[in-house]
N, C-alpha and C positions, 0 to 999 in steps of 0.2 A: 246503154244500161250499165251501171256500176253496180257491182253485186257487193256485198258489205259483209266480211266474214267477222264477227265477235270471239277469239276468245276469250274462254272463261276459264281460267285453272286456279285451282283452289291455293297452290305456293306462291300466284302472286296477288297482290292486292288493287291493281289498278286492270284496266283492260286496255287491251292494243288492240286499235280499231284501224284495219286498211281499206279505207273507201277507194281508192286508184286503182282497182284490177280490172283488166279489159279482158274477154278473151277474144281468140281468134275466129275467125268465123270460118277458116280455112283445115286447120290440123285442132281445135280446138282447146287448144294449150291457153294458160293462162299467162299475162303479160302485167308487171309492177302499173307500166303507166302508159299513156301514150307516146312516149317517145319510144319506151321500148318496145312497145307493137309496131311502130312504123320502121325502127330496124330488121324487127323479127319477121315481118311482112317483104322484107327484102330477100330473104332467104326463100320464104315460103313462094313467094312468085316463081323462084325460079322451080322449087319443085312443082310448082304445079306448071308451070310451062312443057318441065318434060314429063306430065301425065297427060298431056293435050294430044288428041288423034281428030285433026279434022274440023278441029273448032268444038267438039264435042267433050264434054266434061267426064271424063273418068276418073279421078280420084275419089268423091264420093257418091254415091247413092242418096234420090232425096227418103229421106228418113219420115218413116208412115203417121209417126205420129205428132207430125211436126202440124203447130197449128193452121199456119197459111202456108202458100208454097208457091213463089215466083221463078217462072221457068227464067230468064230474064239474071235474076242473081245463080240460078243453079249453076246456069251456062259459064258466067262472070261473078266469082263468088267475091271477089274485090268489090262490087260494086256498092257493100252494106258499106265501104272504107271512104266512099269520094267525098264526104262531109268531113273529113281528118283534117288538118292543116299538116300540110308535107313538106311546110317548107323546113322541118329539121335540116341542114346539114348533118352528112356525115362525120363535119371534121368536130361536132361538139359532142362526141362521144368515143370516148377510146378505145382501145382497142379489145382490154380485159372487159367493159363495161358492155360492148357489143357480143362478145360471147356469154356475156351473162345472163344479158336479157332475150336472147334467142334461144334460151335454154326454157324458159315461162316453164308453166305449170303445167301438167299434162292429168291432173286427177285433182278428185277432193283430197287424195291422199298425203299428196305434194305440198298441200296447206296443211295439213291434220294429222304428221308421219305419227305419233305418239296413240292416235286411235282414240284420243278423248271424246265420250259422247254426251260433253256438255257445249260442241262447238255449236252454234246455230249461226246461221246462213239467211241473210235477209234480202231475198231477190225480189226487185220489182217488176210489172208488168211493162215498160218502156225498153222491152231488150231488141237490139238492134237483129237477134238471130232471132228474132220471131219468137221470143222467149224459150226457144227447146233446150232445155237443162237436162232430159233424160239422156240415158248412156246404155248400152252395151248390159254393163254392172250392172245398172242401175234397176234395166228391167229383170236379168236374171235376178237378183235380189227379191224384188218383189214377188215376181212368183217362187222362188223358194220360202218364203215367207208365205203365200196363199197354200203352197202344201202342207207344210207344217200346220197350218190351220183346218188344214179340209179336214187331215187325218187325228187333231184332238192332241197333238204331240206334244211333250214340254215347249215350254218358249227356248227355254234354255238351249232345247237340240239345233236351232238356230243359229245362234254363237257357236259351237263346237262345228257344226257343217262351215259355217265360212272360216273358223280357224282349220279345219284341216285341207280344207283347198287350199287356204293362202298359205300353208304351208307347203303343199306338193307343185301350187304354182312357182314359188319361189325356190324353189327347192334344183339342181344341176342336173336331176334326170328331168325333167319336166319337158314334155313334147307337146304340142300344139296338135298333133295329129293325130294323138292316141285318143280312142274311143273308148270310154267306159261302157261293160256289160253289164245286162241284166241281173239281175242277184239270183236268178238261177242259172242262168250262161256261166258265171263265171265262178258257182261252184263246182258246175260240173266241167268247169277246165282244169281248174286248182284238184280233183281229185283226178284226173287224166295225168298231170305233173307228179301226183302225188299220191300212189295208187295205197301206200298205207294210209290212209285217213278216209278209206271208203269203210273201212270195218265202225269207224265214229259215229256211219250216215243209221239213223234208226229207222226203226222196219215197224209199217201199220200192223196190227193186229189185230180182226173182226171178233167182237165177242157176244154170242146172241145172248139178247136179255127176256127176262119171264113173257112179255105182252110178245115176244115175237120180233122186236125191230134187234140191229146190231147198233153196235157202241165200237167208234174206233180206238186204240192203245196205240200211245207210239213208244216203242221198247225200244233201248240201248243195250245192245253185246256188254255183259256184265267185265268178261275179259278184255275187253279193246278198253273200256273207261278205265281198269284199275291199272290195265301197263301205260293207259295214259298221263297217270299219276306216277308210277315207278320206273319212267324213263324220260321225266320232267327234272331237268338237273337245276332248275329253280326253285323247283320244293325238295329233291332229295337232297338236301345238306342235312351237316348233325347237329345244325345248332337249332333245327326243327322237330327232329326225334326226340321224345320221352327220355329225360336224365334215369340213366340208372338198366335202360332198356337195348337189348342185343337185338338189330331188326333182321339180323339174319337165321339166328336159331332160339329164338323167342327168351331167350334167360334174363333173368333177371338178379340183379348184382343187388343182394340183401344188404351190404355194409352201406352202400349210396344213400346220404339222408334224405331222399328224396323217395326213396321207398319204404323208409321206417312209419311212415301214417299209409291210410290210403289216399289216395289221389289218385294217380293215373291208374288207367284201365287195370295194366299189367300186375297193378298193387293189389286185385281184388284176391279174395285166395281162389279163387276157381279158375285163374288163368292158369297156374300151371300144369292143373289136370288135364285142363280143355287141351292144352297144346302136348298133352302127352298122349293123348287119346288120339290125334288125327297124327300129327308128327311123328316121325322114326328116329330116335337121338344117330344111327348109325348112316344115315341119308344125309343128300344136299337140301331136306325138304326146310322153305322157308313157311312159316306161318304168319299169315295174313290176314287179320282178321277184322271185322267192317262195324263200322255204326250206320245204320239206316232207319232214316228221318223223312216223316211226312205230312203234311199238311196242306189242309185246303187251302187255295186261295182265289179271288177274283180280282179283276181287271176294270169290269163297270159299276157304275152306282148301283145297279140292282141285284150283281149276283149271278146274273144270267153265263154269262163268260166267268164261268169259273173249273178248276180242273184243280189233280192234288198231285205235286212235280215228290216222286220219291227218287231221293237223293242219298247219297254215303259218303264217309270219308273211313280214311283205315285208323286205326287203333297206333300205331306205330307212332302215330305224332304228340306234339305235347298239346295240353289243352289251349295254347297260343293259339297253335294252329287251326288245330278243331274249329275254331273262332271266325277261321278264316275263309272267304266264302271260294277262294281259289284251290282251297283244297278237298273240294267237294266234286263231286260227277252224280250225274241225272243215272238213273237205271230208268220210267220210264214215267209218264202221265197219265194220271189215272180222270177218266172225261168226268164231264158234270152229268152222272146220272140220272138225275132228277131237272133236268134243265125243260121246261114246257110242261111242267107240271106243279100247279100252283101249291101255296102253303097249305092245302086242305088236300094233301097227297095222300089217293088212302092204300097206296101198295103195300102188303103184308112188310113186317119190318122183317120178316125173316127173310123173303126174296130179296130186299135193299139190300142186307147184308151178304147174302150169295152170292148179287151180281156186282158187288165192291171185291170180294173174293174172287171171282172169276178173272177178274182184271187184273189183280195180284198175281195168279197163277202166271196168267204169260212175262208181267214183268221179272220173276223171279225165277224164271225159267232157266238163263241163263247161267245164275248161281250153283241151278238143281245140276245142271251140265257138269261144270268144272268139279263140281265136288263128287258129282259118280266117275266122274273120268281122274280122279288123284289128283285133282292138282293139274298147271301147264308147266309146259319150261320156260325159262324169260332170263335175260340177263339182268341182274341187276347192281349198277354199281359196279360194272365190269366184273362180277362172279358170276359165272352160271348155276342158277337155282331153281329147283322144284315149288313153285309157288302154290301153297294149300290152302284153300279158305275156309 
């Protein structure tokens, strides 16, 4: 069987068609022609000689899903070859040309380095290996591909899942005998390494509702999300902060024409009461102070899976930022209260709205903390400061 690869690329105009590729039936590499299989077959004899114990064939295993299966060739995998004409001499091929062709192909990759996925592949049913074209790849592929299906994912996550293993495969740490963890094994090793980023992990919180049943909250430490933002030296640059704006002792520089309208928070006239009320001008105290945003959203066509993620970012930034969804932190999810109860829901609107309040209380619990306790301490930007929200 000659297998026919076509490329197709759109820079050139004609196609280069190589009908002469053989592969091996032994190391499965691919070979230009038959001359250079029966070189390459010189080599490969002798490895497979010293994988010989006994007459018995060890270098490969027969492959489960190969469609026939002659013990016969397993034993003597040469024997698809005795139809070859061997009478090549060695001496009509030189020396660089013998290393060349012993090198053949070892993947589809070897023919297709560029990744184009307009190459098509046109293999017949007359293949001397029983037609088994499947690989290793070939089936991990697929079933990475049936999971992505099972679970409804983009196609898209697809492509990014095999671009980030062929990156780590390719990559000089890369070990063959390293075993990936479960995605909760290997949070809870990564917080054993890294025991500050367990204050990050959120906490359920049971809320009982009117009829009697609980609603779970998952809350975020309102203090661990905002030093997660104020000890991120990827966001705290100054070309981030508010033009015209002190992040350390909330002032604001009147001459900066950037404060002559309003715009930024700090512009409004009520900032510098606020911050004179909670703030000591004779203290290290920083003022901190939050935008907090929420909204429902869902996941499925119906609505069912849906929840409302309340989220903040600080004041201190310019409205670029603001913009920016990396500059945001979760305080906590508020559940789908009304999830198993159809459009014809007749609980009082007052109890809806008490038990969306209740849910609140715990997420903003931790606000309620820091702010009866003065403020934390926290370094920031290598000052030590009193952080007040």
């Amino acid at each position: 069987m000659i297998p026919t690869f076509i490329f197709d690329n759109c820079r050139f105009t004609k196609k280069l068609i190589m009908s002469n590729l053989i592969q091996c039936n032994i190391c499965q590499k691919w070979n230009t022609n038959k001359q250079s299989l029966l070189i390459h077959l010189g080599f490969c004899r002798q490895r497979h000689a010293a994988q010989q114990d006994d007459g018995n064939h060890m270098l490969h295993e027969h492959n489960p899903i190969q469609s026939s299966y002659n013990q016969g060739d397993h034993l003597n995998p040469f024997a698809v070859y005795d139809d070859l004409d061997l009478s090549i001499s060695d001496d009509s091929v030189d020396n660089n040309s013998r290393n060349n062709m012993d090198n053949g192909y070892s993947s589809w990759e070897d023919f297709n380095p560029n990744g184009d996925d307009d190459v098509q592949v046109d293999v017949g049913g007359d293949c001397k290996t029983h037609g088994q074209c499947s690989t290793a790849v070939s089936k991990l592929q697929i079933r990475l591909n049936n999971v992505i299906n099972m679970h409804k994912a983009p196609l898209r996550l697809y492509d990014d899942v095999v671009n980030l293993f062929n990156d780590y495969i390719s990559s000089n740490n890369f070990s063959k005998h390293a075993k990936l963890r479960t995605r909760k094994s290997f949070i809870k090793q990564i917080e054993e390494t890294h025991p500050s980023i367990k204050s990050l992990r959120p906490v359920l919180r049971q809320v009982a509702l009117h009829d009697g049943t609980m609603a779970t909250v998952p809350v975020f430490d309102s203090q661990a999300m905002i030093m997660d933002i104020l000890s991120n030296s990827d966001i705290m640059k100054q070309e981030n902060f508010a033009d015209g704006y002190d992040i350390f002792t909330g002032d604001v520089d009147e001459s900066h024409p950037s404060n002559k309208n309003y715009g930024e928070i700090h512009t409004g006239d009520e900032w510098i009461p606020a911050r004179d009320k909670f703030c000591r001008s004779d203290s290290d105290d920083m003022p901190v102070s939050i935008v907090i945003f929420g909204d429902k959203s869902h996941t499925d066509l119906h609505g069912a899976l849906a929840l409302t993620p309340v989220i903040f970012t600080l004041t201190m930034f310019n409205q670029r930022c603001r913009n920016d969804p990396k500059f945001w932190r979760v305080l906590g999810y508020l559940p789908n209260l009304g999830h198993g109860k159809n459009k014809s829901n007749k609980t009082p609107t007052v109890n809806k709205i008490q038990e969306e309040h209740n849910c609140l209380l715990y997420v903003f619990e931790s606000i309620r903390i820091i702010h009866r306790n003065g403020g934390f301490r926290a370094n920031v930007l290598g000052k030590d400061v009193n952080v007040k929200i």
